[in-house]
DONU-664134 format. One record per residue (C-alpha): residue number from 1; residue in one letter; x, y, z. Coordinates in Angstrom, 3 decimals. Layout:
# DONU-664134
+-----+----+----------+----------+----------+
|   i | aa |        X |        Y |        Z |
+-----+----+----------+----------+----------+
| NUM |  a |        X |        Y |        Z |
...
+-----+----+----------+----------+----------+
# end
This chain:
# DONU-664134
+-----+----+----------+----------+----------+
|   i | aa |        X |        Y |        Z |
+-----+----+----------+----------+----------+
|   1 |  x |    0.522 |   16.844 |  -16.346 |
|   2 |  x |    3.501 |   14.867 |  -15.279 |
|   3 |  x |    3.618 |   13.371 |  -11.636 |
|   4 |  x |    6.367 |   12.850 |   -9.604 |
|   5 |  x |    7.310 |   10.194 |   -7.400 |
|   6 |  x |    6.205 |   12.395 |   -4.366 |
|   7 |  x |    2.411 |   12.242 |   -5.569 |
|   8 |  x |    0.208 |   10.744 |   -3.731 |
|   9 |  x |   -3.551 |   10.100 |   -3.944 |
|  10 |  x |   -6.291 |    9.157 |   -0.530 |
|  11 |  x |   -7.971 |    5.967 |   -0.369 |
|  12 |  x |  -10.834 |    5.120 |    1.883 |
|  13 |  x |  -11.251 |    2.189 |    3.950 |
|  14 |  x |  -13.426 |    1.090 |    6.380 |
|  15 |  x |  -12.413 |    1.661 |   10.227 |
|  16 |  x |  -13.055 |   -1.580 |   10.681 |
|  17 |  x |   -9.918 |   -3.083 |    7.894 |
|  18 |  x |   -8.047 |   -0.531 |    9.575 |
|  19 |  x |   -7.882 |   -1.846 |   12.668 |
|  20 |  x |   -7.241 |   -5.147 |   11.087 |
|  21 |  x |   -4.338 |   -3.758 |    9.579 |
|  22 |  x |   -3.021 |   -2.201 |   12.665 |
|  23 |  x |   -3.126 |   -5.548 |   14.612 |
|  24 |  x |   -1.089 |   -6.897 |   11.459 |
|  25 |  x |    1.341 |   -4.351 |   11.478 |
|  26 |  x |    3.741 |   -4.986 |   14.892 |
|  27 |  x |    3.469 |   -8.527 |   13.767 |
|  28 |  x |    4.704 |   -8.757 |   10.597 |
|  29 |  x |    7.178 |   -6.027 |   10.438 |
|  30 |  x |    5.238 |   -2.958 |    8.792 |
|  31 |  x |    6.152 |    0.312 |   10.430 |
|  32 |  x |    2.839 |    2.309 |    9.304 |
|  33 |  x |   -0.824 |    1.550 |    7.304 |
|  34 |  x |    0.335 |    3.100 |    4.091 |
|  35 |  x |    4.057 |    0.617 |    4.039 |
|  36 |  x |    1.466 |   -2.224 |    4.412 |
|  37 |  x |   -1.067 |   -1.160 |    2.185 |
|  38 |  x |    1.411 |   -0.174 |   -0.633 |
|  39 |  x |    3.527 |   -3.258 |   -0.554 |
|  40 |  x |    0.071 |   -5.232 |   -0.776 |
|  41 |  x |   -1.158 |   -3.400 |   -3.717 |
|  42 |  x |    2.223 |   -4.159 |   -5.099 |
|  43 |  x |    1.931 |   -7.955 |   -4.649 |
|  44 |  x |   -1.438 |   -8.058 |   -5.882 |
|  45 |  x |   -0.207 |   -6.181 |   -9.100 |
|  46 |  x |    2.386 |   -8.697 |   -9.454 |
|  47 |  x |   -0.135 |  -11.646 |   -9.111 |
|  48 |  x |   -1.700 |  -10.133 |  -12.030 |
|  49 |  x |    0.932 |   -9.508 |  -14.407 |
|  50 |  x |    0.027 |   -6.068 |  -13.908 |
|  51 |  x |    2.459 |   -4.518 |  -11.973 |
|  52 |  x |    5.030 |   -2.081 |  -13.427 |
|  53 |  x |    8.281 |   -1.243 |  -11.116 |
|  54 |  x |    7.931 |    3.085 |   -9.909 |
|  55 |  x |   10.652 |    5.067 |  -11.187 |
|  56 |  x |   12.460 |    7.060 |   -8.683 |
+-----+----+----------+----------+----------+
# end
């Protein structure tokens, strides 16, 4: 099966990170949970060597 750009997949997390998060995100910019979330799994991939750049 070949995915798309346009899939996506659900992640958990507890309420209380996701308040944390929403306290974060006026602050620093981030316009919703998932920009923030995304863009940290991204650095944390990059940290890691790991990362490798979506194709759209």
């Amino acid at each position: 099966m070949v995915m798309s750009s346009k899939d996506y997949v659900i992640i958990k997390i507890p309420k209380a990170l996701a308040d944390e998060i929403d306290a974060f995100l006026g602050k620093h910019g981030y316009k919703s949970r998932a920009e923030l979330v995304k863009d940290a799994i991204r650095s944390l991939l990059r940290e890691y060597g790991a990362y490798r750049k979506e194709t759209a």
